[in-house]
N, C-alpha and C positions, 0 to 999 in steps of 0.2 A: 504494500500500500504506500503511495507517495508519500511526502512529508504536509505535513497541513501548513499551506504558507498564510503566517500571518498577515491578519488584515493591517493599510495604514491607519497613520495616527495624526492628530494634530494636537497640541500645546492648546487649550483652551482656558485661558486663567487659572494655569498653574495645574489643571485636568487634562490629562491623555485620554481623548476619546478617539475610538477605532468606528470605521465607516466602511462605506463597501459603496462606489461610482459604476454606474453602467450606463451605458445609452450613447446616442451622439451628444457631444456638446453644444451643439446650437440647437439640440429640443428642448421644450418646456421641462424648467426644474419640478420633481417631482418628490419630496422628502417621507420618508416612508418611518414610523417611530411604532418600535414594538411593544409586546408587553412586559407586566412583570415575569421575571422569570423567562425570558424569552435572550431572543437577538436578531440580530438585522439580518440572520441568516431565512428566520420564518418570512422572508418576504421575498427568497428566490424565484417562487413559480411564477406568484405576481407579476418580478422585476420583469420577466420575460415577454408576458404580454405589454407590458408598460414600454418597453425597447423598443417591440414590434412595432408599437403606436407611434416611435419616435421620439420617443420622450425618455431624458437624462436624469437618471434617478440616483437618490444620494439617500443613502439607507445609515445612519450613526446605531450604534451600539448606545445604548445609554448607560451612564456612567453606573458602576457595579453592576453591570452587564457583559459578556463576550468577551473582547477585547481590550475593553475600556476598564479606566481606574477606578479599584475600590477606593471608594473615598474614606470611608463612612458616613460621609454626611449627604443624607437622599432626599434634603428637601426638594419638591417638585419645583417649587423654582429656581433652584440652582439646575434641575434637570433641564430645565426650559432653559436657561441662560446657555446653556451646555450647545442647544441646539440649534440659538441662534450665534451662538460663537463658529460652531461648525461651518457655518454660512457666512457667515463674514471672511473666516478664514479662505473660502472657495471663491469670494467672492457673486453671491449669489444673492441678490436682493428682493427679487420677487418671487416666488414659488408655488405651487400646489401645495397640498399638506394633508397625508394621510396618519391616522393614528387610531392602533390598536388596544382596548382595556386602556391599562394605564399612558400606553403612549397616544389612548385618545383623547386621555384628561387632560396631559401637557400640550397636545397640539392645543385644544381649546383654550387653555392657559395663554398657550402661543398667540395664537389666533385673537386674542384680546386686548393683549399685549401690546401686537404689535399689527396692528389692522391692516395698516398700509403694506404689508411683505406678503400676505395671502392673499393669493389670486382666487383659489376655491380649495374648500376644506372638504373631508370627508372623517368621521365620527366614527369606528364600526366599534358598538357596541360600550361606550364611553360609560364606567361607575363615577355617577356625580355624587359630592359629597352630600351630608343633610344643608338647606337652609337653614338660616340662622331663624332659633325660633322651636324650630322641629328638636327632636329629642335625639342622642347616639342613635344609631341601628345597633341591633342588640350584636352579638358576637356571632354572628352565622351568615350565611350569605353569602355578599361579597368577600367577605373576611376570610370565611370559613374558606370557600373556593381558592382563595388567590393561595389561602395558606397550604393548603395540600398543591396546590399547582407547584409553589416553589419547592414542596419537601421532597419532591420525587426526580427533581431538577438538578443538575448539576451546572459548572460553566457562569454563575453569578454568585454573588455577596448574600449569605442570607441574611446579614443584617439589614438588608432593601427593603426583605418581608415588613418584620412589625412598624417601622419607620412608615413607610408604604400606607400599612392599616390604620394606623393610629391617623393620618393626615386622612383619609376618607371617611372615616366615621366620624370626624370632628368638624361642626357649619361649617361651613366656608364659602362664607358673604364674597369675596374680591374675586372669586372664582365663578359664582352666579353674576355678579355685577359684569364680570370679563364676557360672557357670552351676549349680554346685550350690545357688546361694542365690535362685536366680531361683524367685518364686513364685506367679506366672501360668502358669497354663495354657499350653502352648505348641506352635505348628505350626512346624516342620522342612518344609520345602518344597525338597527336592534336583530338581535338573534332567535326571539322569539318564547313562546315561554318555556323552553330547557334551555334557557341561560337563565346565569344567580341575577341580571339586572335586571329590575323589576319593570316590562314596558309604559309602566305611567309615568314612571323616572325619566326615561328617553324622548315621552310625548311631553315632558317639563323644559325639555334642555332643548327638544327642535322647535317649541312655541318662545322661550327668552332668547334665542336669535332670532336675530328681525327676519334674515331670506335663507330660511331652513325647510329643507322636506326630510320626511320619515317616511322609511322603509323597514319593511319586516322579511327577516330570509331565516326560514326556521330548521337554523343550524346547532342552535344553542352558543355557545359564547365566542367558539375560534370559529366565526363565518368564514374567514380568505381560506383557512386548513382545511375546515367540514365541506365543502360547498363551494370551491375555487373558482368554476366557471360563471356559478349569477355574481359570485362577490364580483367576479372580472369586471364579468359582462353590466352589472351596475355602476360601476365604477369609472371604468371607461366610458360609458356614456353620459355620465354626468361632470365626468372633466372635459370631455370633448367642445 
């Protein structure tokens, strides 16, 4: 068996984050942000169709992910800093923006952030935290889910996990606030009900973006994995 060639790196505020580039360089940037417990590697099949389309995709490892530095420290907004650092570094200023579970939470982060850099978002399957107001979600669920996802995972920091959980179970007003400022166009991609996220949660998060639509593809929570071709075939047609 060859040798596994690591993936590049770039210097991101004192963070080595690892990425994976495909496509031609004069098609639409396409940034691709996985889950917990994941890496840029769950977006190979994807990247393929996305190439075919013409489109230059830039898939980052998020930090205590793959290739990229355990930090310790996994606040989501240092995640999100992370990923517009990546971009600055490529020099890459306007983009598409896809994001899986947690890297759908940071794109929306993203996407709020920084309104002007997203051309069009897509959401597959995004755990938003409670509103402020609303009570914890009890320990099961999302929790529960992400928590067995990482135990049986190798290749990341498990200190991502609780760091991870504790910031979703906990309001989080700037994070609802950020979705009303989001001004790309945007795909909601729920999994249907065998996923832990609950579809009224997703009909919450595609109504406080102003030019959101929701879709349902009843794969349960990994749609691009379970379900490759509608995830594609949705996907592509609403970036097109």
């Amino acid at each position: 068996m060859p040798a596994r060639v690591p993936l590049p790196t770039l210097n991101v505020g004192g963070v080595s984050i690892a990425y994976r580039l495909d496509g031609p360089l004069e098609g639409t940037p396409t940034v691709l942000l996985h889950a917990l417990a994941s890496s840029s590697a769950t977006w190979t099949r994807f990247t393929r169709s996305l190439v075919a389309a013409g489109r230059f995709v830039i898939a980052p490892d998020l930090r205590g992910h793959g290739g990229s530095a355990w930090t310790g420290d996994y606040r989501l907004d240092s995640v999100q800093r992370d990923v517009v650092g990546v971009l600055d570094a490529l020099d890459i200023a306007e983009f598409d923006l896809v994001g899986h579970s947690l890297g759908a939470h940071v794109a929306a982060l993203l996407a709020g952030r920084r309104p002007d850099r997203v051309r069009k978002l897509v959401l597959e399957d995004p755990p938003p935290p409670p509103r402020s107001g609303e009570p914890r979600p009890p320990k099961q669920g999302v929790e529960l889910f992400l928590a067995l996802q990482g135990l049986f995972r190798r290749g990341f920091d498990r200190r991502v996990v609780p760091q991870v959980l504790t910031q979703l179970r906990a309001p989080d007003p700037v994070w609802w606030d950020g979705l009303a400022a989001i001004k790309a166009p945007t795909l909601v991609i729920g999994g249907g009900p065998r996923s832990h996220v609950p579809p009224e949660r997703l009909v919450e998060v595609a109504c406080t973006i102003p030019d959101a639509e929701l879709i349902t593809i009843d794969a349960g929570h990994r749609i691009h994995s379970t379900r490759p071709a509608e995830f594609r075939d949705a996907v592509l047609e609403f970036l097109a």
